[in-house]
Structure formats: C-alpha cells, structure tokens
DOFIVO-125149 format. One record per atom (N, C-alpha, C): atom name; x, y, z. Coordinates in Angstrom, 1 decimal. Example, Ala and Ser with C-alpha at 12.3 -4.5 7.8 and 13.67 -1.06 7.14 Angstrom:
2
node atom:N c1:13.2 c2:-5.7 c3:7.8 $
node atom:CA c1:12.3 c2:-4.5 c3:7.8 $
node atom:C c1:13.2 c2:-3.3 c3:7.8 $
node atom:N c1:12.8 c2:-2.2 c3:7.1 $
node atom:CA c1:13.7 c2:-1.1 c3:7.1 $
node atom:C c1:12.9 c2:0.0 c3:7.9 $
# end
This chain:
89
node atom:N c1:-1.3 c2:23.6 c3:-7.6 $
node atom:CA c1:-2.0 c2:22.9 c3:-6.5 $
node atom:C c1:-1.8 c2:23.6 c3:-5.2 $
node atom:N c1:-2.9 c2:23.8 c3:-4.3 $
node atom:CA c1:-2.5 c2:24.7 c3:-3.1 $
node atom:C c1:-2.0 c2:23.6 c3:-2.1 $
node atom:N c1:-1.5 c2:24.1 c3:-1.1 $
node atom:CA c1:-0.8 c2:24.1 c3:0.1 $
node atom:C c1:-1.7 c2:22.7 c3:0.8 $
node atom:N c1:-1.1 c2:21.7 c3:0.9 $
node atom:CA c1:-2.2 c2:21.3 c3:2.2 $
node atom:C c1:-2.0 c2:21.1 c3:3.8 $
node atom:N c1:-2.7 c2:21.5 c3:4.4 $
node atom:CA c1:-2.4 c2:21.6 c3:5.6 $
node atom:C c1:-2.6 c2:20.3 c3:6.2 $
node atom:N c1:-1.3 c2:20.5 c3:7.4 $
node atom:CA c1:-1.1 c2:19.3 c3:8.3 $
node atom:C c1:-1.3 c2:19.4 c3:9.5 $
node atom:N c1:-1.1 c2:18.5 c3:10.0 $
node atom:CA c1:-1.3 c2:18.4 c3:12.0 $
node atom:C c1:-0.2 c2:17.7 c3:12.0 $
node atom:N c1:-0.2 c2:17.5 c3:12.9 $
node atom:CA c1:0.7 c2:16.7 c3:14.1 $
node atom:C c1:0.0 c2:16.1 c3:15.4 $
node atom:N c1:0.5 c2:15.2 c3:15.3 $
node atom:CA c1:-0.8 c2:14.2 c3:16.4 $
node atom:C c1:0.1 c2:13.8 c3:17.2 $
node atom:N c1:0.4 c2:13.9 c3:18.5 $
node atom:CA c1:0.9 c2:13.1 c3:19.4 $
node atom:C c1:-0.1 c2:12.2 c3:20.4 $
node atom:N c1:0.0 c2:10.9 c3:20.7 $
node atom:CA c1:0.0 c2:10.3 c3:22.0 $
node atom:C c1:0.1 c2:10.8 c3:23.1 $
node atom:N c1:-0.6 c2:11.0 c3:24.0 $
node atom:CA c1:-0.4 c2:11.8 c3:25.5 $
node atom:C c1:-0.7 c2:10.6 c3:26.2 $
node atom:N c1:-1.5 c2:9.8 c3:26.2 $
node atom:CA c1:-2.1 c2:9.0 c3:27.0 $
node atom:C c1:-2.0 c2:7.2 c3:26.4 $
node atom:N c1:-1.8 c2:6.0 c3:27.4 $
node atom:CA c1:-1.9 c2:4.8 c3:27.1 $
node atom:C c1:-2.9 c2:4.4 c3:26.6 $
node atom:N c1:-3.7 c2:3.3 c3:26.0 $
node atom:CA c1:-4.4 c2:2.3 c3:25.8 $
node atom:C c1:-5.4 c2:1.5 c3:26.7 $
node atom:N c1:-4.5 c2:1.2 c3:28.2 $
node atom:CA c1:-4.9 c2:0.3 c3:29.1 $
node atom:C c1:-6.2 c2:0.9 c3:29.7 $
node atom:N c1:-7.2 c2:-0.2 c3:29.5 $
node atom:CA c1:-8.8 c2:0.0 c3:30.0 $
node atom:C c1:-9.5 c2:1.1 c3:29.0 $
node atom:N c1:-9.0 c2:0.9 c3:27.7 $
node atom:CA c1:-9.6 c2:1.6 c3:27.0 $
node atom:C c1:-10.5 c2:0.9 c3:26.1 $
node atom:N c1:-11.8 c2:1.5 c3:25.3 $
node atom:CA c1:-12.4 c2:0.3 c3:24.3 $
node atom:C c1:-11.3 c2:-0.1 c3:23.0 $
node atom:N c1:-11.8 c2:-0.7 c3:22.3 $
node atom:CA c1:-10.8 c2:-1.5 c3:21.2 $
node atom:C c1:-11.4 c2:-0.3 c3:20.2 $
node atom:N c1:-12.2 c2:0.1 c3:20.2 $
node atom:CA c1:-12.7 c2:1.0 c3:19.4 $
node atom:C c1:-11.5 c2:2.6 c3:19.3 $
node atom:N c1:-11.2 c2:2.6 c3:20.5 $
node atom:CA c1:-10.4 c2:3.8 c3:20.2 $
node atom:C c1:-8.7 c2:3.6 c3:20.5 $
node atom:N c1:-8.5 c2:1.5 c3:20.2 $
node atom:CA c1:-7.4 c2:1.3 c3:20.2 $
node atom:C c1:-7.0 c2:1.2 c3:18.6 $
node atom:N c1:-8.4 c2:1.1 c3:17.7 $
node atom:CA c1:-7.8 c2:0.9 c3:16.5 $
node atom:C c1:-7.7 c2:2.6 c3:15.8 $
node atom:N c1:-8.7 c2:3.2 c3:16.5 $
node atom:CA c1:-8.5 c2:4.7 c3:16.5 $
node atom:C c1:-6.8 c2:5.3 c3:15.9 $
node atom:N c1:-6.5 c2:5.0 c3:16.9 $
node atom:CA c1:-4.8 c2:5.3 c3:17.1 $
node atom:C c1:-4.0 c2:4.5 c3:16.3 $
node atom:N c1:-4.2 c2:2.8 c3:16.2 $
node atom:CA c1:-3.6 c2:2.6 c3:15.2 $
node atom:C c1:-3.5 c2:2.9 c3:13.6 $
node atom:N c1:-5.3 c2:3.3 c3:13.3 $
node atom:CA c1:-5.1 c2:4.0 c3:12.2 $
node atom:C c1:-5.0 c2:5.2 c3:11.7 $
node atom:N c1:-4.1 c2:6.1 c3:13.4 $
node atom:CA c1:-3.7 c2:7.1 c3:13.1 $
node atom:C c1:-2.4 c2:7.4 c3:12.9 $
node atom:N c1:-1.7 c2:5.8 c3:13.1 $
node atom:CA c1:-0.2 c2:5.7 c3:12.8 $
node atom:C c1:0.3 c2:5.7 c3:14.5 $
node atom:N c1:-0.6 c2:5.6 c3:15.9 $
node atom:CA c1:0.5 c2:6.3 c3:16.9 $
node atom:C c1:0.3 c2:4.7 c3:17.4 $
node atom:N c1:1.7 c2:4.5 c3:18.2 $
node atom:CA c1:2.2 c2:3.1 c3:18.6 $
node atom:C c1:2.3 c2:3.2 c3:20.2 $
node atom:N c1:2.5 c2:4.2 c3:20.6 $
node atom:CA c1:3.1 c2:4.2 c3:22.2 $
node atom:C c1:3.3 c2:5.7 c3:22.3 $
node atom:N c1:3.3 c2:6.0 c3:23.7 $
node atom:CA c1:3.2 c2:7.8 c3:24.3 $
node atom:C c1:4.3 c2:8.3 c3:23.8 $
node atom:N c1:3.6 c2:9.3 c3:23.6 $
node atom:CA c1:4.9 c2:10.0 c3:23.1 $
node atom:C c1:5.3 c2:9.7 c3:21.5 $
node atom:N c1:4.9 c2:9.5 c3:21.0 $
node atom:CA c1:4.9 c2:9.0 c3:19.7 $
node atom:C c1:4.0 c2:10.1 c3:18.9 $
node atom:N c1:4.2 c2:10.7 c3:18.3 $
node atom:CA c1:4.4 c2:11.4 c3:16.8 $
node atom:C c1:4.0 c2:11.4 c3:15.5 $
node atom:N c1:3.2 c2:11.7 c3:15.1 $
node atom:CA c1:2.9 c2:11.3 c3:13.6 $
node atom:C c1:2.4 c2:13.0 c3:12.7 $
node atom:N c1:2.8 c2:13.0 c3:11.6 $
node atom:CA c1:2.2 c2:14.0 c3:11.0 $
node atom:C c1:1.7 c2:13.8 c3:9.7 $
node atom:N c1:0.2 c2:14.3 c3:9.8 $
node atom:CA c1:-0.9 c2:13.5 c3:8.9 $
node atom:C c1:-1.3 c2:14.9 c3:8.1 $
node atom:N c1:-1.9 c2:14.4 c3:7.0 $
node atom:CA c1:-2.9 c2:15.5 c3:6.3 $
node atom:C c1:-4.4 c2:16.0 c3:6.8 $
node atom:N c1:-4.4 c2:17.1 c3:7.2 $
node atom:CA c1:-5.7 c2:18.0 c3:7.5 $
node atom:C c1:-7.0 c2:17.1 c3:6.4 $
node atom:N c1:-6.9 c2:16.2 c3:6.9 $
node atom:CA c1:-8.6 c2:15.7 c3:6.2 $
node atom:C c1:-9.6 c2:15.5 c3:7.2 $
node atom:N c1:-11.1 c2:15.7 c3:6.7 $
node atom:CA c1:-12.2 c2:15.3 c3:7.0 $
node atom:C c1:-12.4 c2:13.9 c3:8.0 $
node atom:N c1:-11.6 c2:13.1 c3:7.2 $
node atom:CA c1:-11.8 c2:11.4 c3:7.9 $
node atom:C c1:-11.0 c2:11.4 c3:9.0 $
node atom:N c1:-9.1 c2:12.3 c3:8.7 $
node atom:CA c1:-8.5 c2:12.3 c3:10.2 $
node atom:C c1:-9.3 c2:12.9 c3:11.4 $
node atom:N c1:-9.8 c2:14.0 c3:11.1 $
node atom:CA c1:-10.2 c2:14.9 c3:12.1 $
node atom:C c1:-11.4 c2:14.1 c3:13.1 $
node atom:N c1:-12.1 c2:13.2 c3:12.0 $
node atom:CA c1:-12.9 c2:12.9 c3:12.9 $
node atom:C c1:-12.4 c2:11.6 c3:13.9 $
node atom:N c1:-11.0 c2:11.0 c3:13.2 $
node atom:CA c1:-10.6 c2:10.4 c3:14.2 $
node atom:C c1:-10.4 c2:10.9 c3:15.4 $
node atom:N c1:-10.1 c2:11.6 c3:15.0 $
node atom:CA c1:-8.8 c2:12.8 c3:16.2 $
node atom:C c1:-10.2 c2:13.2 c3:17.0 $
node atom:N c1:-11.1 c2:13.5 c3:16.5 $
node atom:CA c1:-12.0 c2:13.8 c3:17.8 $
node atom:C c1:-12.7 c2:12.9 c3:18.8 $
node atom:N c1:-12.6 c2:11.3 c3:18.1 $
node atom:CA c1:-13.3 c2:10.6 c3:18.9 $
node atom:C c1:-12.3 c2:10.3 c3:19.7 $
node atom:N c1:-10.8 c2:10.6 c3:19.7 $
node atom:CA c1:-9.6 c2:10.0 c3:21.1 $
node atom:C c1:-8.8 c2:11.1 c3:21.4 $
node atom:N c1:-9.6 c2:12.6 c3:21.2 $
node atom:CA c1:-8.9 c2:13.6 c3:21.7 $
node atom:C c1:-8.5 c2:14.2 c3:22.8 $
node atom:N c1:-9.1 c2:12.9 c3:23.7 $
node atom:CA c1:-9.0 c2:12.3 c3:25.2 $
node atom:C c1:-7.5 c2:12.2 c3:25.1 $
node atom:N c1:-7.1 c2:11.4 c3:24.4 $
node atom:CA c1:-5.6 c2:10.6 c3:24.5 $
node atom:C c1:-4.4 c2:11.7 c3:23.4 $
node atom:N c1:-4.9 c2:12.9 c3:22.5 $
node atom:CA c1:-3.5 c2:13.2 c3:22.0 $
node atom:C c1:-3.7 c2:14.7 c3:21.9 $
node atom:N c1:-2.8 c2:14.8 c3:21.6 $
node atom:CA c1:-2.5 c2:16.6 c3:21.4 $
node atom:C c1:-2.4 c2:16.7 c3:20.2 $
node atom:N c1:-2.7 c2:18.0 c3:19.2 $
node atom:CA c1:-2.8 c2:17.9 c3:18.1 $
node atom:C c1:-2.3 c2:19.9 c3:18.0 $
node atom:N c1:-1.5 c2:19.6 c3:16.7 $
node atom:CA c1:-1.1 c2:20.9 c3:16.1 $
node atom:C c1:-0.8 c2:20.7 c3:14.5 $
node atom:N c1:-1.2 c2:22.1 c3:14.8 $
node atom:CA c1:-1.2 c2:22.6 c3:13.0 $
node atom:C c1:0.1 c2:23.0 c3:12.3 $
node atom:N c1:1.1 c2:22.0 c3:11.6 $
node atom:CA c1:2.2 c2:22.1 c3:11.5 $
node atom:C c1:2.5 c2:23.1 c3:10.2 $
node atom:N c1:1.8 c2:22.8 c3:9.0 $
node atom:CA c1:1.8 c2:23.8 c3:7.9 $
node atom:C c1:0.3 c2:24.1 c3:7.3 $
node atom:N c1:0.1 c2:25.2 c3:7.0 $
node atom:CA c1:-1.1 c2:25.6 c3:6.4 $
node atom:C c1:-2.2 c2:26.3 c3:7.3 $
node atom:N c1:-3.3 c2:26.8 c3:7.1 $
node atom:CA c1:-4.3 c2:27.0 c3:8.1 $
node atom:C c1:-5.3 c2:26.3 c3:8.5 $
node atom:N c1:-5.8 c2:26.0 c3:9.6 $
node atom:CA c1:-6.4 c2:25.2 c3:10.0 $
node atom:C c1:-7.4 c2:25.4 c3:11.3 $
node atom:N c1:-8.6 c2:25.6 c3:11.3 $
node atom:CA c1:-9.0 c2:25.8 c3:13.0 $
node atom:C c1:-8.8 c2:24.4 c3:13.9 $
node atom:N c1:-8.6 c2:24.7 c3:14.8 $
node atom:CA c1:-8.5 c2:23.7 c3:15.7 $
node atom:C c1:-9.6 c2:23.5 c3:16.9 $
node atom:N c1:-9.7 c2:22.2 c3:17.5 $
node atom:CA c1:-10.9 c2:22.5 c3:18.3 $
node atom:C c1:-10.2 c2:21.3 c3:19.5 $
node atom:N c1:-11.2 c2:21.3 c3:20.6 $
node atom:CA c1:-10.8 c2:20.7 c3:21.8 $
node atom:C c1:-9.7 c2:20.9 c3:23.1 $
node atom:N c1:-9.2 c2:20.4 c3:23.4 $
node atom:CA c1:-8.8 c2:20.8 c3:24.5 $
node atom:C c1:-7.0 c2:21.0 c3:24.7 $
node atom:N c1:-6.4 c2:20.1 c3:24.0 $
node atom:CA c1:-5.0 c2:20.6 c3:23.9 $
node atom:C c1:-4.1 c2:20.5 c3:23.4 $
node atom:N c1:-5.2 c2:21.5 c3:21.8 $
node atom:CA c1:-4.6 c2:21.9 c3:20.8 $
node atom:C c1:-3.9 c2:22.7 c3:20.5 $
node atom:N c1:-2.7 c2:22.9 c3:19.2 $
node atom:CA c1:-1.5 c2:24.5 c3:19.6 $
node atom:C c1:-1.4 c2:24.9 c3:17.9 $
node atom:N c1:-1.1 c2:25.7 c3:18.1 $
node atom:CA c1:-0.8 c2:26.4 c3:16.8 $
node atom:C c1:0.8 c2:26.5 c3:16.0 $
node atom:N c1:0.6 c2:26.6 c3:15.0 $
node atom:CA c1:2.0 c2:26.0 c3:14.8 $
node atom:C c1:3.2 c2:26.8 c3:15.4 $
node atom:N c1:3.4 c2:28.2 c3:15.9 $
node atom:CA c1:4.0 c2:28.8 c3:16.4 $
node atom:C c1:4.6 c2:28.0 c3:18.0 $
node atom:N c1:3.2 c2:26.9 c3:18.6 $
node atom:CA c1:3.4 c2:26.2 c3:20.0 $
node atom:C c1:2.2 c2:27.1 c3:21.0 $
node atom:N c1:1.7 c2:28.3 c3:20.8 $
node atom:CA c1:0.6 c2:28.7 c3:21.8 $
node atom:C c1:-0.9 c2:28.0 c3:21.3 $
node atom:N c1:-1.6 c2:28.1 c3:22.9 $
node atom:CA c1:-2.4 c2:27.5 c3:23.0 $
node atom:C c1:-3.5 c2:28.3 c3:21.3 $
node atom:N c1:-4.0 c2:27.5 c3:21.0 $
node atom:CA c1:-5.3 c2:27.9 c3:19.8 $
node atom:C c1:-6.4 c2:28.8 c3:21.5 $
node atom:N c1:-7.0 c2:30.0 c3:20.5 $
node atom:CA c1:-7.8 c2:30.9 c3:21.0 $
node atom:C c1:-9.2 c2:29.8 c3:21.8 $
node atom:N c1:-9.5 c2:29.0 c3:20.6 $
node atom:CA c1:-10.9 c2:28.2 c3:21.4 $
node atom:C c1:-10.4 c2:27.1 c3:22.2 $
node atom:N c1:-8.6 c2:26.8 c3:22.5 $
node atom:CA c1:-8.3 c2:25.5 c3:23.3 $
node atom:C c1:-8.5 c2:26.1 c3:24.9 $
node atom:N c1:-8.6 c2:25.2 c3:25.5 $
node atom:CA c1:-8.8 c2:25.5 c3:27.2 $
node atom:C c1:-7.5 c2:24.4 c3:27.3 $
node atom:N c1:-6.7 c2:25.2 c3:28.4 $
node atom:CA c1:-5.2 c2:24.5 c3:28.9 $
node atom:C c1:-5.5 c2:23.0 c3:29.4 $
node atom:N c1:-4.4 c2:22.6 c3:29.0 $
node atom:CA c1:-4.3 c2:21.1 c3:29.5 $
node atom:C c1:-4.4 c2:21.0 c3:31.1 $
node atom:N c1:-4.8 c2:20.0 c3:31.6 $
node atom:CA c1:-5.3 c2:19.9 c3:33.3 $
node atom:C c1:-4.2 c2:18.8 c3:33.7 $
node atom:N c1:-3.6 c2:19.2 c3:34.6 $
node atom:CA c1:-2.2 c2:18.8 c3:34.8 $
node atom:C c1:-2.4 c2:17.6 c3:35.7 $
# end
C-alpha cells in the first residue's frame, strides 16, 4: 500500500463574525480554538474544506508529496511552498 500523504492544519484565526458555514468548516476539520492543530489525510473532501477557510489556517505537508496552494502554506521542511505568497502581518 503506498505512502499517504498528510497535512497539518492549524487555526490562525477566531470564529467571531464569521458565517456558520465556515464554523462547521473547522469543526469538521477537528480545529477547536487558535492555535490548535490537527493532522489529517491529503484527501479530495479535506482539501476542499481547507480551501473554503483558508482565510482562517495554515496548512503543511507533513509526510508524502503533495502541491499546495494559497496563501500560507509550508512544506514539510517549514519554507514557504514555491506558489505560496508570505503571510501579511
């Protein structure tokens, strides 16, 4: 069986004045509160979570290969991915 690749999703951002729609986002991406952590399997159904609140987390490619997309995404090494643009401080 090959390798599957994972991410790692963090929380960057709260909830408050957000739709419900991308509060259950997060919950059924396992994240509870900032700064909070989760590491998921590289699937089709996460990814498209992950894009619709990629507003709110940071995401890295912890085992396997994986392209990444948006804005402040890392590679498992910790450098920015080639198509990420740096986080806006």
């Amino acid at each position: 069986m090959a390798e599957q690749t994972k991410i790692r999703v963090t929380q960057l951002k709260g909830l408050s004045h957000r739709p419900e729609a991308q509060r259950l986002i997060l919950k059924g991406l396992g994240l509870r509160r900032i700064g909070h952590t989760v590491e998921l399997r590289d699937t089709p159904p996460i990814r498209g979570m992950v894009v619709k609140v990629q507003h709110l987390v940071a995401v890295e490619v912890v085992k396997g290969e994986a392209k990444l997309f948006g804005g402040r995404h890392r590679n498992a090494d910790g450098t920015l991915h080639a198509d990420a643009k740096p986080a806006k401080k």
